[in-house]
N, CA, C and O of each residue as an XYZ file, in Angstrom:
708
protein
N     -66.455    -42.246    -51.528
C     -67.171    -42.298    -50.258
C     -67.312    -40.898    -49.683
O     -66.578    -39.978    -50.045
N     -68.569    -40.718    -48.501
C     -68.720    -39.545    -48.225
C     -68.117    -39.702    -46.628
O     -68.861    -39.813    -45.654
N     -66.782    -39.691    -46.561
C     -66.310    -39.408    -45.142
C     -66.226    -38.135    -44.590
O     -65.875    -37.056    -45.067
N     -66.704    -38.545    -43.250
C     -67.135    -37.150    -42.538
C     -65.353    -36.437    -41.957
O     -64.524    -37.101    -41.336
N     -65.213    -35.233    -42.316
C     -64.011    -34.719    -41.953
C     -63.757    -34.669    -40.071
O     -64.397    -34.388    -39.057
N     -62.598    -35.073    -40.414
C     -62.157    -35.258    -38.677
C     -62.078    -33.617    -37.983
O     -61.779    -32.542    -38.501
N     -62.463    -33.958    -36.684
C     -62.370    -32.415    -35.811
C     -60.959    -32.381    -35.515
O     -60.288    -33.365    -35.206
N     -60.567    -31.253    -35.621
C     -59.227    -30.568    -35.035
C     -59.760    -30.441    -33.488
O     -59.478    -31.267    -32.620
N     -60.125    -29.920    -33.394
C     -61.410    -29.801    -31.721
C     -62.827    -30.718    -31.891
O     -63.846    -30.541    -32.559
N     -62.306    -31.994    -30.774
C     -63.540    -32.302    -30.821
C     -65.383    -31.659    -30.726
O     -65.718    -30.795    -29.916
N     -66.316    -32.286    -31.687
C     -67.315    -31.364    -31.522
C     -67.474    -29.873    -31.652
O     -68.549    -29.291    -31.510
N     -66.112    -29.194    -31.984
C     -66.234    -28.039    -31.880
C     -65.949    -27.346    -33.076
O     -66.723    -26.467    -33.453
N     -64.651    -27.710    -33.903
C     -64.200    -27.151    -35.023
C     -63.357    -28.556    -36.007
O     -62.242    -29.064    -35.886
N     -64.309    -28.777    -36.803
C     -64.164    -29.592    -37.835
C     -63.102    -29.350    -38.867
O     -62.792    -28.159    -38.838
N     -62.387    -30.058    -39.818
C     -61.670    -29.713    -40.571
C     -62.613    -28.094    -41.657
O     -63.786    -28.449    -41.769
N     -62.513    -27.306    -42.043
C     -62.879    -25.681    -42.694
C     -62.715    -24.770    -42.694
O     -61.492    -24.637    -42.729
N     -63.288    -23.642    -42.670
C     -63.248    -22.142    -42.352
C     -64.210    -22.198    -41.164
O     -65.234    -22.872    -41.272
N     -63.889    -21.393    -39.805
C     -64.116    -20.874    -38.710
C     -64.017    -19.137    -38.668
O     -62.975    -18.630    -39.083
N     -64.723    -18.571    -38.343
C     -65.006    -17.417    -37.962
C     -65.298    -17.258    -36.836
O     -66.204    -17.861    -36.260
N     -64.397    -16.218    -36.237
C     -64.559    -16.165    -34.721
C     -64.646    -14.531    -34.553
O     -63.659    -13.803    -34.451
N     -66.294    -14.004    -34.542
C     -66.433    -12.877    -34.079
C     -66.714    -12.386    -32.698
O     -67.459    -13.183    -32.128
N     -66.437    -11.509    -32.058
C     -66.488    -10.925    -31.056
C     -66.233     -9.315    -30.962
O     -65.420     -8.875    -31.775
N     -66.709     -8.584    -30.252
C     -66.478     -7.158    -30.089
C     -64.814     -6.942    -29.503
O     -63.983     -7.737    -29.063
N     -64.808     -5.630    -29.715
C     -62.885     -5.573    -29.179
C     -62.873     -5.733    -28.164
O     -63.917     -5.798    -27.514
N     -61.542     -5.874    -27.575
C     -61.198     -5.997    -26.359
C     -61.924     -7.298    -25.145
O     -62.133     -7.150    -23.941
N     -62.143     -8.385    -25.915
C     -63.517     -9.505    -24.932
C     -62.458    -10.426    -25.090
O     -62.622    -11.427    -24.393
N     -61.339    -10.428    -25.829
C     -60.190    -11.898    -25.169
C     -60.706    -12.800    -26.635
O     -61.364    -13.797    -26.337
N     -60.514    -12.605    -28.059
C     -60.314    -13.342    -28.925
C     -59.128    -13.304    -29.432
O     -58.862    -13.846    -30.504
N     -58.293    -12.669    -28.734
C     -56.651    -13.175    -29.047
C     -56.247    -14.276    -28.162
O     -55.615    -15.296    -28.437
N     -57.008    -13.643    -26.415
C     -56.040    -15.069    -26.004
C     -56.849    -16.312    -26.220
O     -56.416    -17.452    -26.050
N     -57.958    -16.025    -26.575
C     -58.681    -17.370    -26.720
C     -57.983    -18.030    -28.391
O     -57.896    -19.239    -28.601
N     -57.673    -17.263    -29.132
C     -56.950    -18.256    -30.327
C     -55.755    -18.535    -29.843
O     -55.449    -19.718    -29.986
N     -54.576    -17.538    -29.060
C     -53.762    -18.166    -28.674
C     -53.817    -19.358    -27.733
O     -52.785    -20.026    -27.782
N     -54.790    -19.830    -26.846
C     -55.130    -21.023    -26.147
C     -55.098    -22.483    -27.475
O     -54.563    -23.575    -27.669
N     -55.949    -21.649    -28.018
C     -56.529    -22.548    -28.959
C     -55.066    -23.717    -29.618
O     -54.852    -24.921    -29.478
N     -54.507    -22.871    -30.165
C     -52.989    -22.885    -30.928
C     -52.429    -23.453    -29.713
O     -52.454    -24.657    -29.968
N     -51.932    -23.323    -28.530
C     -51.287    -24.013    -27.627
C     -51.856    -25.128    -27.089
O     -51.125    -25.960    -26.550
N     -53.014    -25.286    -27.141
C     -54.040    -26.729    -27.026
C     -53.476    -27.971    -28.052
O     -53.009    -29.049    -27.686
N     -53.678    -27.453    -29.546
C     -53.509    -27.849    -30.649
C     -51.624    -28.548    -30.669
O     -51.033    -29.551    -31.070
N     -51.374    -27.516    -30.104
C     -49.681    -27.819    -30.470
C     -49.029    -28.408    -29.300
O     -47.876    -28.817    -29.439
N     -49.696    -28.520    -28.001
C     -49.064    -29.282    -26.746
C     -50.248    -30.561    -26.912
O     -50.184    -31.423    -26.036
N     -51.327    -30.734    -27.985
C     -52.315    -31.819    -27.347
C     -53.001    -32.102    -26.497
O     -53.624    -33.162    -26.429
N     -53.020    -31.058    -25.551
C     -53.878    -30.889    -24.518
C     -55.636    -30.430    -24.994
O     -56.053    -29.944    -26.045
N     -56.217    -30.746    -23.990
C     -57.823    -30.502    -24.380
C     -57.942    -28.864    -24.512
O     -57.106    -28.107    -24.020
N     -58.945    -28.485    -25.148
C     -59.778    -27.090    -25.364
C     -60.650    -26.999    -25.220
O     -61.373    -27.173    -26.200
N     -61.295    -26.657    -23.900
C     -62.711    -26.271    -23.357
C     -62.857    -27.834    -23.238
O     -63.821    -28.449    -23.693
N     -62.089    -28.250    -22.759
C     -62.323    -29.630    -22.158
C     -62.377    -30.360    -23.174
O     -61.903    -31.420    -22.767
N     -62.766    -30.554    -24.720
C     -62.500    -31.081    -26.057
C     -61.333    -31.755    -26.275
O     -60.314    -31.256    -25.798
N     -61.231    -33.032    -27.040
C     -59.938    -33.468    -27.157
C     -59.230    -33.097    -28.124
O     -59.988    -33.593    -28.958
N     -58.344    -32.606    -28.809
C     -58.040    -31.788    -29.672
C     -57.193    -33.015    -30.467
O     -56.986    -34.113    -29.950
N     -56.643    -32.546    -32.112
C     -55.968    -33.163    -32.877
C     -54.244    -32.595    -32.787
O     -53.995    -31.546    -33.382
N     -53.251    -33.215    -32.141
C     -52.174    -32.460    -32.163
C     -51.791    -32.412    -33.261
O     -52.032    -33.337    -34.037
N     -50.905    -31.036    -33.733
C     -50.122    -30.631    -34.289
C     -49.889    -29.311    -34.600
O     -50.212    -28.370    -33.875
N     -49.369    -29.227    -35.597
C     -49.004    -27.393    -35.451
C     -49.981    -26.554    -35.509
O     -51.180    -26.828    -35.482
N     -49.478    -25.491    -35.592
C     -50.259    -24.122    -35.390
C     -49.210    -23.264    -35.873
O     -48.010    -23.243    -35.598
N     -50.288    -22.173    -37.077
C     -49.728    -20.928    -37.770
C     -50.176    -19.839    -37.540
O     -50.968    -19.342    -38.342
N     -49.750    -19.078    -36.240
C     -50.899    -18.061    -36.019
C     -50.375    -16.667    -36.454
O     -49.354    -16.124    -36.032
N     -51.180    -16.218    -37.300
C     -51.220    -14.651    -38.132
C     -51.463    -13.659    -37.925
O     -52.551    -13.236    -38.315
N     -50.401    -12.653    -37.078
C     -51.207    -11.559    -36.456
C     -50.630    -10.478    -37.123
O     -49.436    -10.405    -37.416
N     -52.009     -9.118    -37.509
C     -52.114     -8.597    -38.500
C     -52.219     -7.057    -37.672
O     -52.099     -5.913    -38.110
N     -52.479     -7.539    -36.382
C     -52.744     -6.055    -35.330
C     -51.990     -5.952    -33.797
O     -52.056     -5.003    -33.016
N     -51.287     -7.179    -33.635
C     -50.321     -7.038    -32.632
C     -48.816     -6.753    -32.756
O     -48.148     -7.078    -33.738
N     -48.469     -6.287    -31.963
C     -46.758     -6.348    -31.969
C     -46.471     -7.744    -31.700
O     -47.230     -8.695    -31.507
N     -45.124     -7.649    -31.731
C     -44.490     -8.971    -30.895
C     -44.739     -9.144    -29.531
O     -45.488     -9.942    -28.968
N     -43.778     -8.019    -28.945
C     -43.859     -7.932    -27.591
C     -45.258     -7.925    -27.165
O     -45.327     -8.725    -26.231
N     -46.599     -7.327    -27.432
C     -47.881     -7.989    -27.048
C     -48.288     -9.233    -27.242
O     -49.404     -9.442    -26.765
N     -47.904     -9.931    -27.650
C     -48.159    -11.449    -27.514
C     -46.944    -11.757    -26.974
O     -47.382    -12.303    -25.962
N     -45.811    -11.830    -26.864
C     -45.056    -12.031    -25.926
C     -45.574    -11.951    -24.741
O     -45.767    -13.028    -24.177
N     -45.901    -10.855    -24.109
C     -46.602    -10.936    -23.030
C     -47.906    -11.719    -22.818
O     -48.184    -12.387    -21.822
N     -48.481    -11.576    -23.646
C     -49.727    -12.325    -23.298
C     -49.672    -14.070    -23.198
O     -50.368    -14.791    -22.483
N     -48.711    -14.426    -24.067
C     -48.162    -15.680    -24.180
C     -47.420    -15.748    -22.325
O     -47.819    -16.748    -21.728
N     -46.493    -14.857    -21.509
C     -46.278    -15.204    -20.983
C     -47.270    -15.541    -19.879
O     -47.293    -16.674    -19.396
N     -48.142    -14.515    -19.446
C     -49.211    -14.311    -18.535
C     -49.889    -15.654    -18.580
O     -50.263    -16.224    -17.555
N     -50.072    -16.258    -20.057
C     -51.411    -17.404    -19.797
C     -50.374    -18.665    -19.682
O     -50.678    -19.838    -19.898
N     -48.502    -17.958    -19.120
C     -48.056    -19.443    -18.984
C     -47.722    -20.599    -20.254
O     -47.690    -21.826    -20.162
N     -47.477    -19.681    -21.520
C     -47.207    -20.906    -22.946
C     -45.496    -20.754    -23.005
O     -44.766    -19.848    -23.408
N     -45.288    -21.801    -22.532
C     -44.088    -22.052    -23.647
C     -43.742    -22.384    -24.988
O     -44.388    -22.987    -25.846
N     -42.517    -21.841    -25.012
C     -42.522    -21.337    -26.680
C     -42.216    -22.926    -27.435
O     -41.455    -23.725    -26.888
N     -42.764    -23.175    -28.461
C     -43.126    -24.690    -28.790
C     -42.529    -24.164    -30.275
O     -42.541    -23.027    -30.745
N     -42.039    -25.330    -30.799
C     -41.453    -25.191    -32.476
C     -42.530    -25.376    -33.216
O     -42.505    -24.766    -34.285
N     -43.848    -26.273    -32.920
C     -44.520    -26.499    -33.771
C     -45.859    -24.957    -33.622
O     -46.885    -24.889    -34.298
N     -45.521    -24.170    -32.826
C     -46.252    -22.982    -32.539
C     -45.806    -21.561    -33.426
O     -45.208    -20.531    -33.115
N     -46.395    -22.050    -34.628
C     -45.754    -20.733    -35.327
C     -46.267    -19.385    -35.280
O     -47.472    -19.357    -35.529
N     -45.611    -17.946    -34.979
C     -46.232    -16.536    -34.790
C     -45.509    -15.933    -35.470
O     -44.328    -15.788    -35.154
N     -46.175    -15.273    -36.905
C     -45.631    -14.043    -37.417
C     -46.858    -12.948    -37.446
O     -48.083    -12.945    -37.572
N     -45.757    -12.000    -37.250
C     -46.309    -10.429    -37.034
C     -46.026    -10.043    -38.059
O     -44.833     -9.930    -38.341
N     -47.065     -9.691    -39.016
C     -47.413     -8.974    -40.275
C     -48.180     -7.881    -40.777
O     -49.318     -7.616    -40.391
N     -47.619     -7.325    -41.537
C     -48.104     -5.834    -41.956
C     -49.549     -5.657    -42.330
O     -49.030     -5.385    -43.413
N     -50.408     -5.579    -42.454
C     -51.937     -5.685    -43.143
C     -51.595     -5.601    -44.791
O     -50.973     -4.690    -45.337
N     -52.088     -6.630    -45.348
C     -51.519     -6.673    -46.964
C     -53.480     -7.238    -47.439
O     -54.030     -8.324    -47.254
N     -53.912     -6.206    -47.942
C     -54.579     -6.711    -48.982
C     -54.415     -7.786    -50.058
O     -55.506     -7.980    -50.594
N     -53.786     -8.285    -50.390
C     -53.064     -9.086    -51.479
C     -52.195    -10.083    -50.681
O     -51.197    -10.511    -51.262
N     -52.480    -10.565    -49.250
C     -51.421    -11.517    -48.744
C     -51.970    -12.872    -49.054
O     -53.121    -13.183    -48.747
N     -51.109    -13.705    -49.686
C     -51.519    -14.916    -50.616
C     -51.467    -15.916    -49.510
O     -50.368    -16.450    -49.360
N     -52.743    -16.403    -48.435
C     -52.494    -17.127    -47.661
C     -52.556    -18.528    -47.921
O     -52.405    -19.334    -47.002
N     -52.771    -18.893    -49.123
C     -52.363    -20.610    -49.388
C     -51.168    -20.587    -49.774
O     -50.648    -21.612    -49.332
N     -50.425    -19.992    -50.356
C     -48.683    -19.522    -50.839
C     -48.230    -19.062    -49.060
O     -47.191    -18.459    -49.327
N     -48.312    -18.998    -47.948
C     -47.999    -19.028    -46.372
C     -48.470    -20.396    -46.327
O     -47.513    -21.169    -46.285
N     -49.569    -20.969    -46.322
C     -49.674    -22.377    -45.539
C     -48.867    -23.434    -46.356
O     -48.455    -24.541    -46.010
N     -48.764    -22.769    -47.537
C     -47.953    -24.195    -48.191
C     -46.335    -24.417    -48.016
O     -45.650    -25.398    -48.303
N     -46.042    -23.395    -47.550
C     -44.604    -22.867    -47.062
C     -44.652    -23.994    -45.876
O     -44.114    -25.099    -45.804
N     -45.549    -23.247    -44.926
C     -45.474    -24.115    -43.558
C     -45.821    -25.159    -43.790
O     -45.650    -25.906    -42.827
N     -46.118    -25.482    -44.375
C     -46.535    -27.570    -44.865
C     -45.202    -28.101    -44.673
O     -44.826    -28.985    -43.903
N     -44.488    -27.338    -45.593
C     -42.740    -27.980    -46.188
C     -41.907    -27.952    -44.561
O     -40.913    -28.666    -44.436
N     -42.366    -27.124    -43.407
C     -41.501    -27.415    -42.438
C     -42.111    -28.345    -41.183
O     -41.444    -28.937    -40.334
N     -43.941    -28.293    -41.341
C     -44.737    -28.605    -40.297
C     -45.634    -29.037    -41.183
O     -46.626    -28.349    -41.425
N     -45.362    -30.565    -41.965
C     -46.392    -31.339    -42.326
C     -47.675    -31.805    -42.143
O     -48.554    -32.105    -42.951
N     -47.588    -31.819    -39.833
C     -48.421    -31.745    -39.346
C     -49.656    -30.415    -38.844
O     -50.278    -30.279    -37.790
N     -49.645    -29.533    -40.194
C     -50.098    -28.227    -39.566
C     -51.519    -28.915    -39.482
O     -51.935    -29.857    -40.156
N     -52.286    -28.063    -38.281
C     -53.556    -28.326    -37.752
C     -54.077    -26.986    -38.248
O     -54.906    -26.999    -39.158
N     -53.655    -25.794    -37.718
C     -54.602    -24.796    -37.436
C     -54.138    -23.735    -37.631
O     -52.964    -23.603    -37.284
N     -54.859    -22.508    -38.274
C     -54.132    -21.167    -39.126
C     -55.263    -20.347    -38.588
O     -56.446    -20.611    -38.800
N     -54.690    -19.015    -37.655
C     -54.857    -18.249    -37.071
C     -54.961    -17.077    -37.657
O     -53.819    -16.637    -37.782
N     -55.927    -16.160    -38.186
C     -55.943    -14.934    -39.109
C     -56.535    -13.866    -38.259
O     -57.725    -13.559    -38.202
N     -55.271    -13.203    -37.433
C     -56.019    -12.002    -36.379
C     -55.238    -10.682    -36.844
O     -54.048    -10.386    -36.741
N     -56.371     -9.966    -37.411
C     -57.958    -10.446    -37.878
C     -58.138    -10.288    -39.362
O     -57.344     -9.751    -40.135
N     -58.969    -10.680    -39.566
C     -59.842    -10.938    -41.361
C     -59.202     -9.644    -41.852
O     -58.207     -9.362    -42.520
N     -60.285     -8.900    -41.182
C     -60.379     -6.875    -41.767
C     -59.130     -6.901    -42.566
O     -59.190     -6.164    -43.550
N     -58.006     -7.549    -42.416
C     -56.351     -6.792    -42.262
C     -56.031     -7.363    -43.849
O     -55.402     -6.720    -44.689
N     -56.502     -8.458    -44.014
C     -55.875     -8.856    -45.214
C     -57.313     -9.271    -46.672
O     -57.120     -9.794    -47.770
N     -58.701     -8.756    -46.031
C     -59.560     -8.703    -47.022
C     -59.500     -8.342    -48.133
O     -59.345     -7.137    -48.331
N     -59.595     -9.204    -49.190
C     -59.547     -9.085    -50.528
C     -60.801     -7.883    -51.134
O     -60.380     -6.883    -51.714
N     -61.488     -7.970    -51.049
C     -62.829     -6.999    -51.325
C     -63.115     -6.316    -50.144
O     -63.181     -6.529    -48.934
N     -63.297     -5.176    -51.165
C     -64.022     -3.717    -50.262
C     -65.356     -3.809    -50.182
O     -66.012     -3.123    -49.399
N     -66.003     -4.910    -51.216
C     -67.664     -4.710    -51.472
C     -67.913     -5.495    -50.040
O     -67.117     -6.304    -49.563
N     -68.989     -5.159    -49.531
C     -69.450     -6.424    -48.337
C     -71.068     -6.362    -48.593
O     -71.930     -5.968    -47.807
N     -71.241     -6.923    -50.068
C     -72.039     -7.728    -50.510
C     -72.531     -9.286    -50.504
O     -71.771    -10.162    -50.918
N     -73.367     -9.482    -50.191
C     -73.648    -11.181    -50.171
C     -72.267    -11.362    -51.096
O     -71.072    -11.216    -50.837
N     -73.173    -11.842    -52.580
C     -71.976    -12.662    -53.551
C     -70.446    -12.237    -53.116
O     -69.721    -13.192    -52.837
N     -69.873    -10.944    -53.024
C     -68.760    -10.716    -52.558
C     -68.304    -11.871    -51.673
O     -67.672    -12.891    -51.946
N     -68.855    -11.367    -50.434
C     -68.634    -12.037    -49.550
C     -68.597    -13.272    -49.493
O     -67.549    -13.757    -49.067
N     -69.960    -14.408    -49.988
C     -70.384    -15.541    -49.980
C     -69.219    -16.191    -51.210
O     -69.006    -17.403    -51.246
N     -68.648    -15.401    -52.005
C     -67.237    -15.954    -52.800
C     -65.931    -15.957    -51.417
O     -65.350    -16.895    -50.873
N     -65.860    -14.679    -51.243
C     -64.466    -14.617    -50.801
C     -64.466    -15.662    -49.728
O     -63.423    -16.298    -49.882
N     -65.279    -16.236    -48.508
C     -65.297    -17.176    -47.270
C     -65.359    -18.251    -47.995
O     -64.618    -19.156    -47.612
N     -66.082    -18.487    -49.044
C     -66.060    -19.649    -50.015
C     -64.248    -20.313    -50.182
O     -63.764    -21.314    -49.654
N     -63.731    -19.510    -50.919
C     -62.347    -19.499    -51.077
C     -61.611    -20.124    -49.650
O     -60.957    -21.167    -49.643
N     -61.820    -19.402    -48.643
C     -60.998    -19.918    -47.578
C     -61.135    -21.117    -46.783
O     -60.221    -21.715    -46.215
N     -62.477    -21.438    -46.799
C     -62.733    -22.579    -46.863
C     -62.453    -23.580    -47.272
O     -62.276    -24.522    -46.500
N     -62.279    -23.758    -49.018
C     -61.997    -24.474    -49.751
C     -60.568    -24.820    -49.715
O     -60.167    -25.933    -50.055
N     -59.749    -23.817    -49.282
C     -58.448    -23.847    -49.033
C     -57.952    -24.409    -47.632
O     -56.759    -24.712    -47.648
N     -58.596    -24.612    -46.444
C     -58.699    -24.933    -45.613
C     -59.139    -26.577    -45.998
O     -58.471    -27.357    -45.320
N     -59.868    -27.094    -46.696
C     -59.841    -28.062    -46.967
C     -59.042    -29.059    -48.012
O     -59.102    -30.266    -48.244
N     -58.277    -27.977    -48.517
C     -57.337    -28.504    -49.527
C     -56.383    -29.233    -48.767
O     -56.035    -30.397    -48.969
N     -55.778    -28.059    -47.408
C     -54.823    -28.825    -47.065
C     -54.927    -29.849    -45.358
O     -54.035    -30.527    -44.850
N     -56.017    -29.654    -44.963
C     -57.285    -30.532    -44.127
C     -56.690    -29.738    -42.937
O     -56.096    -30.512    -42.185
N     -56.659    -28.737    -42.609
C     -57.215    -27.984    -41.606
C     -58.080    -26.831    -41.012
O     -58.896    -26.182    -41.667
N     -57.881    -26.709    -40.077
C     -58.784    -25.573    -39.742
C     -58.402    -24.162    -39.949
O     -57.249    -23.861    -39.640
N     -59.560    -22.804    -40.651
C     -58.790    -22.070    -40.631
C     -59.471    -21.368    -39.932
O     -60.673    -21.553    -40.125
N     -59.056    -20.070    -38.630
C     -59.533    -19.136    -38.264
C     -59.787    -17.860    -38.711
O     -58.794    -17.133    -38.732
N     -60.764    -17.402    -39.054
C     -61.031    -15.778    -39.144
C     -61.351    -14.992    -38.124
O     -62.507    -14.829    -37.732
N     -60.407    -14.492    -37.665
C     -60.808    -13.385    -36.441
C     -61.939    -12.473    -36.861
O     -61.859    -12.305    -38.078
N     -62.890    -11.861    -36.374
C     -63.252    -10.565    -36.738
C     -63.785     -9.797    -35.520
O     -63.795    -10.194    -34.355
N     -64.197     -8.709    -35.970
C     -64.197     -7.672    -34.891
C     -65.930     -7.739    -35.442
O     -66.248     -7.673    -36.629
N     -66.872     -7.877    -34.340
C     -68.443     -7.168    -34.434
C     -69.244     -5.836    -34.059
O     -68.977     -4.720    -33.615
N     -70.230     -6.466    -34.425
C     -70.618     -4.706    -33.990
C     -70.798     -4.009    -32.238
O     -70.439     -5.005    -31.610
N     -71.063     -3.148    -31.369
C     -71.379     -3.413    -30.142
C     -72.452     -3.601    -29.660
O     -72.757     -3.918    -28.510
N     -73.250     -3.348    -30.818
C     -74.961     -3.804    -30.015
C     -75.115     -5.074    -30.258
O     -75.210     -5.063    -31.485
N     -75.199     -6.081    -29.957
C     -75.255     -7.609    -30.405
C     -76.834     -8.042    -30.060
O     -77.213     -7.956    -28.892
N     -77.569     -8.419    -30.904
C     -79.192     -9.123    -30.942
C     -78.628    -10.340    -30.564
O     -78.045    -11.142    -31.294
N     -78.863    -10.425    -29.256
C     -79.196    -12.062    -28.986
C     -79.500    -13.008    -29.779
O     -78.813    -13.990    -30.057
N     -81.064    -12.589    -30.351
C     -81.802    -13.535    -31.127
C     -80.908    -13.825    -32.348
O     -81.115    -14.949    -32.805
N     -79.918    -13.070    -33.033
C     -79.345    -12.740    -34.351
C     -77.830    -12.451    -34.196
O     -77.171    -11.458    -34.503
N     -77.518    -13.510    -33.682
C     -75.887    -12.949    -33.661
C     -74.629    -13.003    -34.325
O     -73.495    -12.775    -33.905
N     -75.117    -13.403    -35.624
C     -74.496    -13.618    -36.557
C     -74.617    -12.252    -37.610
O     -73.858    -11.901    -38.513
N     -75.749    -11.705    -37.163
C     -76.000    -10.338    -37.616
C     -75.107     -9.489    -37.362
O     -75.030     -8.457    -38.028
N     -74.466     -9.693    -36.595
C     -73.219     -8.570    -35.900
C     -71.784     -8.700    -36.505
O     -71.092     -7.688    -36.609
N     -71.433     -9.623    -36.810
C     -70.598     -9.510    -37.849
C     -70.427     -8.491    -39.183
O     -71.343     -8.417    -40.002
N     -69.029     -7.614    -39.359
C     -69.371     -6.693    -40.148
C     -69.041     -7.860    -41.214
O     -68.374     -8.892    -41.287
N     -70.192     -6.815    -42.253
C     -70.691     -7.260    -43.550
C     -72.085     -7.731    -43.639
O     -73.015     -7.548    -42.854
N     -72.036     -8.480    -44.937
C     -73.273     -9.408    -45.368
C     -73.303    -10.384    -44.383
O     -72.725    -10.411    -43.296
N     -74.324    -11.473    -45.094
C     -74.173    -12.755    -44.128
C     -73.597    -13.603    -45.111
O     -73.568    -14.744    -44.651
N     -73.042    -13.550    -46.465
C     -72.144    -13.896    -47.261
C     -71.079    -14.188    -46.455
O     -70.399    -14.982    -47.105
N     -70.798    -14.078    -45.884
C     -69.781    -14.468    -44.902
C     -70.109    -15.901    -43.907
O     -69.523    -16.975    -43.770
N     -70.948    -15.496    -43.506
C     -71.338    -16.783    -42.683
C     -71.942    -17.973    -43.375
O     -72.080    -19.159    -43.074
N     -72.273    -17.182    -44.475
C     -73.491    -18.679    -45.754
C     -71.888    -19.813    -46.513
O     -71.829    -20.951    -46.980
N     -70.705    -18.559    -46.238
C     -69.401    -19.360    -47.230
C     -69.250    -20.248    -46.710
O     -68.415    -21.061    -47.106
């Protein structure tokens, strides 16, 4: 049968790969950290009813203590099913060998937080096929184990309205995965 995959966020983010670009400094940390505390207290997101359960969020450009703080400011308490590791930028970081880890402690994982992409990109080429493989992959892996995965990325600063998917660095191999 062709069943339609359930939303982690209603209407908003379906079981796959998610890409969440924005220019620096516009609040796509605390907006994934919302996201992840939505997810893991069950509370709505952007008014959406969300799917509870965990959250693995991957940060590749913060300290601790900066999300510490920022966690305190937007008011999150610290939740077991809210997972945060602070990690080195690894080209080679095997993120289905991390989610399958967290499976074995948080069966219920919902949602995997990658802030940001840049940090742990497998390819230097940012060619269509490159690209349109590598988002391929995360995707597919995101559906292996039926959640959502986030890709942070950073865009460009001139943003075309009409084309805003254009602003994303790279191809559009990225967005076609």
């Amino acid at each position: 049968t062709n069943e339609e995959q359930p939303f982690i966020v209603e209407d908003i983010l379906p079981i796959g790969l998610a890409l969440l670009g924005a220019p620096q400094k516009t609040g796509k940390t605390f907006l994934c950290l919302q996201l992840a505390d939505c997810i893991t207290s069950g509370k709505p997101f952007l008014n959406k009813k969300t799917l509870q359960g965990s959250a693995l969020y991957l940060a590749f450009e913060d300290k601790q203590n900066n999300l510490k703080e920022r966690l305190k400011t937007m008011k999150v308490e610290s939740k077991d099913n809210f997972i945060i590791d602070i990690l080195s930028p690894e080209k080679l970081f095997n993120l289905d060998e991390r989610i399958h880890k967290q499976m074995i402690f948080n069966p219920d994982l919902r949602l995997v937080v990658v802030d940001t992409f840049a940090k742990i990109r497998n390819s230097k080429e940012r060619d269509y096929d490159s690209e349109y493989e590598e988002s391929t992959y995360y995707h597919e892996l995101a559906y292996k184990y039926g959640i959502v995965i986030v890709l942070v990325t950073h865009v460009r600063k001139e943003l075309d309205e009409n084309h805003p998917f254009d602003g994303i660095y790279g191809s559009r191999g990225l967005t076609a995965g």
